[in-house]
C-alpha positions, -999 to +999 in steps of 0.1 A: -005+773+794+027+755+798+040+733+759+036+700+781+005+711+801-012+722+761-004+687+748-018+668+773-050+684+773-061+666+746-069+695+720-038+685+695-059+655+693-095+668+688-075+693+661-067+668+639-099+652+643-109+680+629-140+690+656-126+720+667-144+755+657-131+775+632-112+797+657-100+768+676-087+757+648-074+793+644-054+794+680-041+759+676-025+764+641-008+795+653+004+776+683+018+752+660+037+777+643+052+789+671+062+760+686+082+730+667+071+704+701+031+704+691+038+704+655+057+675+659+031+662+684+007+666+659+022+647+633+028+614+660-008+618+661-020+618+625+009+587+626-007+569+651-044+571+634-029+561+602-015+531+619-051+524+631-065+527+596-039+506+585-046+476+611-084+473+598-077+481+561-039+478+551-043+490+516-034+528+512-034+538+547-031+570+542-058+582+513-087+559+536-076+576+569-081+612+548-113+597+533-127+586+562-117+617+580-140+636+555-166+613+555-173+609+591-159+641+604-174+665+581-201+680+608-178+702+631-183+703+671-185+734+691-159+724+717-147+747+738-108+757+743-102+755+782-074+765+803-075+731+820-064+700+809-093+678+794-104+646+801-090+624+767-109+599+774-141+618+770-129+621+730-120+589+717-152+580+701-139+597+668-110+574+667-132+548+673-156+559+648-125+564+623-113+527+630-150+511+625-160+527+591-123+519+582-129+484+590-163+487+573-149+501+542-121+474+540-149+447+545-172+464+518-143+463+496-132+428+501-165+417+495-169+432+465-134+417+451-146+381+465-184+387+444-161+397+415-140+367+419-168+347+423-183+361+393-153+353+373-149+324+390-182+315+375-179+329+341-147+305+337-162+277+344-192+283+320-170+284+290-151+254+303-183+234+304-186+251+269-151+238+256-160+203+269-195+201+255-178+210+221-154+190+222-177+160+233-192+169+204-163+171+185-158+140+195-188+122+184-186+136+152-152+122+153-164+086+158-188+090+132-164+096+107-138+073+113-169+042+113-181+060+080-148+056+063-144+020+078-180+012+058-173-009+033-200+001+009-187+037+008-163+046-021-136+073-023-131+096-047-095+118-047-105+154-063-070+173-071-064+205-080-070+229-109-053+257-124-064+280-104-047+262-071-033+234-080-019+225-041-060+221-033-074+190-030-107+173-011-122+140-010-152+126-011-170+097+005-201+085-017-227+063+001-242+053-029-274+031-011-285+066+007-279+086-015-254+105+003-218+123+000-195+134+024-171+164+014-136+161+033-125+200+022-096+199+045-078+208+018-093+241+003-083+274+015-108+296+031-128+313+008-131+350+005-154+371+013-185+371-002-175+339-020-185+299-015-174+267-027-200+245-049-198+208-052-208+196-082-220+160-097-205+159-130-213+131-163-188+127-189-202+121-218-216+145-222-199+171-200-236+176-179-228+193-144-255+191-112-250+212-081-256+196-052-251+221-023-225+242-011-200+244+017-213+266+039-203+281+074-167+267+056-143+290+079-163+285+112-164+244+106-135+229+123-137+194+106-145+207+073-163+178+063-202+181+051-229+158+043-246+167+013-275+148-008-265+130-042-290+107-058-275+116-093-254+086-116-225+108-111-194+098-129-170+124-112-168+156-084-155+190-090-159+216-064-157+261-076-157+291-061-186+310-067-205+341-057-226+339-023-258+314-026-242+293-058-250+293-093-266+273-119-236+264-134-201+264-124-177+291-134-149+265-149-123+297-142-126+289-105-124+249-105-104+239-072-106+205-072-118+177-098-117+140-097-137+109-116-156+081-098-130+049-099-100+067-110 
């Protein structure tokens, strides 16, 4: 068989389809060493099918084309090797079969990377709604202290710092009628670990101290202002560090902050 006459027949083709019989696949490859035309023929025709592959699924042409090729090609067909030319047209269901699970694997994948940008599309907007709904909140809260310091009934009382951090300082807002404080800490540092700050009531004469809650959830509270209870006489504030849960006195070593009622 003529060079010309052996690569129109079709069976370069059905080679690299890979449905040839083993020693098909035998007699072609030694033709192809012998002859520089087919190998070159070959190669325009794993070209072409690339190009096919790439029209349906442009990403990485070449590793879906080999992928596919394995996939849908793996079941070899007895076909055999004539000394006529064959009819091409008889064969072109493979590259049609190659160029519609292509397209089927590009439309898999594209619809998995639009349900993962949906997903995270979605995600997103859940802790945006978050954010707002904080900081509607944040808000609020906002509002409520700027018309609790505008009450004229409450009275202020500037607690400065000790010895142990003297740049400290907090204030607090005593609603005397309800019984009821308000702790501006702004000024504390964050406590360490294992440690809390303890507000305490204090009465001068003489020196009687009366806890009346502690600052907790201090690092996670943006605002760093809390309402505690205060029906005591109090005649000034100090706030301490103390171990985890309070104590039932306050160590005077770790007094942050002090201040007396009308100073």
């Amino acid at each position: 068989m003529e060079i010309r006459e052996y690569i129109e027949s079709g069976i370069l083709e059905l080679y690299v389809a890979g449905v040839l019989t083993e020693k098909e696949n035998e007699e072609v490859t030694e033709a192809i060493k012998k002859h520089l035309d087919l190998q070159s023929e070959v190669e325009e025709i794993e070209t072409a099918i690339i190009k096919l592959t790439a029209a349906v699924a442009p990403k990485d042409a070449q590793k879906l084309y080999n992928k596919i090729k394995t996939a849908v090609l793996n079941q070899p067909k007895v076909v055999a090797l004539p000394h006529k030319r064959y009819n091409w047209a008889a064969y072109t269901g493979w590259a049609a079969a190659v160029v519609l699970a292509a397209g089927i694997f590009y439309l898999s994948n594209k619809n998995s990377d639009l349900e993962y940008k949906l997903q995270s599309s979605d995600a997103k907007n859940a802790v945006l709604e978050t954010k707002i709904a904080e900081a509607n909140e944040s808000l609020e809260k906002a509002e409520e202290l700027v018309s609790l310091l505008r009450d004229k009934n409450i009275q202020t009382i500037n607690l400065g710092g000790q010895t142990v951090s003297p740049q400290s300082y907090a204030k607090v807002y005593w609603k005397q009628e309800d019984n009821v404080v308000y702790i501006d800490a702004q000024g504390l540092p964050e406590p360490p670990p294992g440690k809390v700050y303890q507000v305490w009531s204090l009465t001068l004469e003489p020196l009687t101290p009366t806890s009346i809650g502690l600052l907790d959830n201090f690092t996670s509270d943006d605002n760093k202002v809390f309402e505690l209870k205060n029906a005591n006489q109090s005649e000034a504030f100090g706030i301490t560090l103390e171990p985890a849960g309070g104590s039932e006195t306050p160590t005077m070593e770790q007094l942050y902050t002090l201040g007396v009622v009308g100073s």
